[in-house]
N, C-alpha and C positions, 0 to 999 in steps of 0.2 A: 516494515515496522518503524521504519525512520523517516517516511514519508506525511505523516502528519504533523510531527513537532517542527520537521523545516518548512511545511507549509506554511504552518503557522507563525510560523519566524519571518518566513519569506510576506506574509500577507501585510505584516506589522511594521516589516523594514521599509518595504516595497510599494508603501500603499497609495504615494501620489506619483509614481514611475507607472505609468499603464503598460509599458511593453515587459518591464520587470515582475511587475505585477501579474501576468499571465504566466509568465516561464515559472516562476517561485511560488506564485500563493494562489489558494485556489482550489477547490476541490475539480477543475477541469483545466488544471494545470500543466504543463509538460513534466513536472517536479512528482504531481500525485499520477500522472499514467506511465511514466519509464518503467517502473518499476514492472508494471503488468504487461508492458510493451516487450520489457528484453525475458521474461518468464514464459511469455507464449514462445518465444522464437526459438527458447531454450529447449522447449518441450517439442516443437515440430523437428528439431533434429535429431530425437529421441528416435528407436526402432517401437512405432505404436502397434503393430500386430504382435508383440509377443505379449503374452500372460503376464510373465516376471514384471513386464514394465507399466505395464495396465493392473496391475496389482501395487509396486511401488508405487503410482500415482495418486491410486486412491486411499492408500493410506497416510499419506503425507497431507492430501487435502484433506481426510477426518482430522488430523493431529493438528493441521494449520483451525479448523474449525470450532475446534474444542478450544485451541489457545486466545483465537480472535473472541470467542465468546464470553470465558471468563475476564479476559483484560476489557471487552466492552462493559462486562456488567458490575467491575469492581474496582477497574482504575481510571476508564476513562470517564467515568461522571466527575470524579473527582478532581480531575485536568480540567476538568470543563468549565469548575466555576474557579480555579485560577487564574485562568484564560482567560476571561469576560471580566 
């Protein structure tokens, strides 16, 4: 959730630093994949053959799906043309 607005921060600070400009800004950034980087790691330590955990999973990813949806459709338009 906090990976776009430091993007975008990092892309604007960052933007005649090319090696800064990688790590910070960027949608193929180190700043926008950590996040998804230390979540898988998180989850392969998990016990994946029980039920209980293959159930928690999938509902957390409806609940992340549901939340990503409504904030794409009702606040990130609206960042967008702050931002630009």
């Amino acid at each position: 959730m906090t990976a776009p607005p430091l993007m975008a921060l990092g892309s604007s600070i960052f933007s005649s630093a090319y090696l800064l400009s990688d790590i910070a800004g960027g949608s193929m950034s180190a700043l926008a994949l950590a996040p998804a980087f230390v979540t898988g790691m998180a989850i392969g330590r998990f016990a994946l053959t029980r039920i209980r955990t293959a159930l928690l999973l999938t509902g957390s990813g409806i609940v992340m799906l549901v939340i990503r949806t409504t904030l794409a459709a009702y606040v990130v338009p609206n960042w967008s043309l702050h931002l630009e």
